[in-house]
Each structure stands twice: as structure tokens, then as C-alpha cells.
N, C-alpha and C positions, 0 to 999 in steps of 0.2 A: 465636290466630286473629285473622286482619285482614280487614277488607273494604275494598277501592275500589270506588268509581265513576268508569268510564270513561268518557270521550268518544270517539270515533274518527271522524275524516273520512278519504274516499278519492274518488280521482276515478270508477274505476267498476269495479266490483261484479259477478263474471256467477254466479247459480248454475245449477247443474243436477241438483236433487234426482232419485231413481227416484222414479217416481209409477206403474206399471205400466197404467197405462189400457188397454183391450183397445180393437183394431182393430174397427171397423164389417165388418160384412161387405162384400165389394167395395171396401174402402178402400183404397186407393195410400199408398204409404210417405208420399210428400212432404204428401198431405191429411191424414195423420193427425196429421202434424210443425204443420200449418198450423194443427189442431183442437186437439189438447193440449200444445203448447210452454209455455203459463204455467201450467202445471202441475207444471213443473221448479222452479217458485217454493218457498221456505220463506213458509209463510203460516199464519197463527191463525187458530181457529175463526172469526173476523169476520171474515176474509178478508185483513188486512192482514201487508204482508211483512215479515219479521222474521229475523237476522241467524240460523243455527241453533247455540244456544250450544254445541254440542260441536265445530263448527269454531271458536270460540275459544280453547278450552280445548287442544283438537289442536293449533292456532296457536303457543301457547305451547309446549305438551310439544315438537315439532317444533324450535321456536325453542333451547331447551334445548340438545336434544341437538347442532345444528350448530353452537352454541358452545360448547361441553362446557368452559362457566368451572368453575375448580376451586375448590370451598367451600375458604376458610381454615382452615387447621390440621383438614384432615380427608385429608392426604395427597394422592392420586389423583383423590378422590372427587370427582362431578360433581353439578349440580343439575338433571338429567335426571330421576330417578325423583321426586325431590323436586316437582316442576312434573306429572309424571305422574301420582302420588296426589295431593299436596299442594294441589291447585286445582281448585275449583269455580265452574263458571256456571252458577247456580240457572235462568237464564230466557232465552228469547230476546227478545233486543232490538227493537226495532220500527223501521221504517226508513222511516215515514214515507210508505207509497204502497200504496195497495189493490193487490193481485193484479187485479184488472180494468183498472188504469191502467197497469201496470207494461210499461218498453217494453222490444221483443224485437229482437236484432239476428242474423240470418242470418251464419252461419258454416262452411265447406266445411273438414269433421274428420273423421277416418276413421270409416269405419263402425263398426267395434268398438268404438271406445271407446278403443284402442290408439294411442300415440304409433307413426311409422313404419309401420303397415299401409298396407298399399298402398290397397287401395278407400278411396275417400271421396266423401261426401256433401252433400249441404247441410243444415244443422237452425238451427234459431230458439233462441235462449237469453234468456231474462230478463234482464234489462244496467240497473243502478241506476248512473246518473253524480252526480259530486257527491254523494256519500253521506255520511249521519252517523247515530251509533246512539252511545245510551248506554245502559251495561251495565254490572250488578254482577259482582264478582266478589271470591269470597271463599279466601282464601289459608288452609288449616287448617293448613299445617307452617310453623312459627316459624324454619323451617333458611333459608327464601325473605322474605328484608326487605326492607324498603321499597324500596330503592336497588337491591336485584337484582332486584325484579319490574320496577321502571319500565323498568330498562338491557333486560331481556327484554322487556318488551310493546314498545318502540320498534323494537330490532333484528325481532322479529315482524314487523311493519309494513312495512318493508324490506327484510326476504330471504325470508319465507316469504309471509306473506300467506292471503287468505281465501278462498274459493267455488272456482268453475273455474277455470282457467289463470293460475292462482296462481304466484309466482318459483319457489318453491320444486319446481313440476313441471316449469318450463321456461318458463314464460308471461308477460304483460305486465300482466296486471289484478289485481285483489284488493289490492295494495297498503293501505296505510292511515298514517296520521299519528295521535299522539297530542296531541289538542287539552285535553285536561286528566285528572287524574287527583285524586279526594275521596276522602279517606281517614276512613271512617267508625270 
């Protein structure tokens, strides 16, 4: 069992957690967009916004499988499931910026939710630019070394990515760079 500590910067960041807020009576779609949009935030009990570790964790499993590197001298076999059990983020990261400060930026995306649906909307999305967060993470299958996690958290970074309109669903954000990694 290994643990690192990560760094990660990115230019910017969108999440959009469910948060199910219920409509005011008489409330219009777009006022309620206006009333709880930073409520799409990952945020801690104190309020501040924090990276949600199982989009880390996802990041890498994700990362894995579209490079299906094959373990030496194990045939076929890939470090997919290995990164899918084998990895743990005990915690979310902190990012550095209260959910009441955090800025939102207006976005016209289909109403459903659905890449391709026709109707679309405008909604407000929580948007971190310049962003950095440091995060444990601890690696329990000994099949995942040193050298294959780093080659996987960096490819992470650059083809899948984190939050909303992430690469890996078609998008331009989430991105990330690895600024260091402490091998505890």
C-alpha cells in the first residue's frame, strides 16, 4: 500500500452537482437558475469548495481503461480493475474559495441534460479558473507502481479530466496538470 500527495492545477474547473432544491411557488425556470445555481458547487460543511474525491478516483479508473496499458508478464491483462478497486481518495480536496464567492458563468445546454437534444436553455454553472487542490491518495493494489500511477494521473489530466464538460465527454474544461506528486 502507497500513498501520494498530489498537487493539481487547471485553468478552469466547472462543476454541477444535483442539489434538488425545490421551486418557490410561482417561480420561473430561469429565477430559480438565478436562486440556486451555486448550489451545483461541491462544498463542506463550512461552506468552502472542494474538488468531490470520487471524481478523482472516476478520473483515473476512466483514465485506465482508454489506455488499457497492458501489466507486464500478465498476458492481456489491463490496469483497469486494478485503478477501479485498487485506489482510494479518503477526502475532498479544498479549492480554495467559499461557495458564496465562487463565480458562475451562464451557459445555453440542452435542457435535459442530453448532449444533441434539441431544446436548450440557459443555466449558470459554478466555474473555478486557475485552480489548484492538493489531494491524498492512496493506492492499496501493489499490481499499480510508482511510475504507472504518475504515467496515469498525468494522461488523466489530459484526456479525461474533471467536473462538467470534461475531454473525456466532449468538452473543453476540467483539464488539469500535475504540479507535484509526495510519496508518503
Amino acid at each position: 500500500m502507497r500513498t501520494a500527495i498530489i498537487t493539481l492545477t487547471g485553468e478552469t474547473l466547472v462543476q454541477s452537482r444535483f442539489h434538488g432544491t425545490e421551486k418557490l411557488p410561482k417561480e420561473g425556470a430561469d429565477d430559480y437558475e438565478q436562486r440556486t445555481w451555486r448550489n451545483k458547487v461541491h462544498a463542506n460543511n463550512d461552506g468552502e469548495c472542494v474538488l468531490f474525491a470520487l471524481s478523482i478516483k472516476n478520473c483515473l479508473r476512466d483514465v485506465a481503461k482508454f489506455l488499457s496499458v497492458q501489466i507486464p508478464g500478465k498476458g492481456k491483462s489491463t490496469y483497469t480493475k486494478h485503478f477501479k478497486a485498487g485506489v482510494v481518495v479518503p477526502r475532498n480536496p479544498k479549492l480554495g474559495v467559499h461557495k458564496n464567492d465562487v463565480e458562475g458563468e451562464w451557459r445555453h445546454v440542452p435542457a435535459s441534460g442530453v448532449a444533441g437534444d434539441g431544446k436548450r436553455v440557459m443555466r449558470c454553472f459554478p466555474i473555478f479558473r486557475n485552480w489548484k487542490a492538493e489531494c491524498e491518495v492512496v493506492i492499496i493494489d501493489d499490481t499499480i507502481t510508482p511510475e504507472v500511477f504518475e504515467q496515469h494521473l498525468v494522461e488523466a489530466g489530459r484526456l479525461v479530466g474533471i467536473g462538467s464538460f470534461r475531454p473525456i465527454n466532449g468538452g473543453i474544461d476540467g483539464r488539469f496538470e500535475v504540479e507535484s506528486i509526495q510519496w508518503i
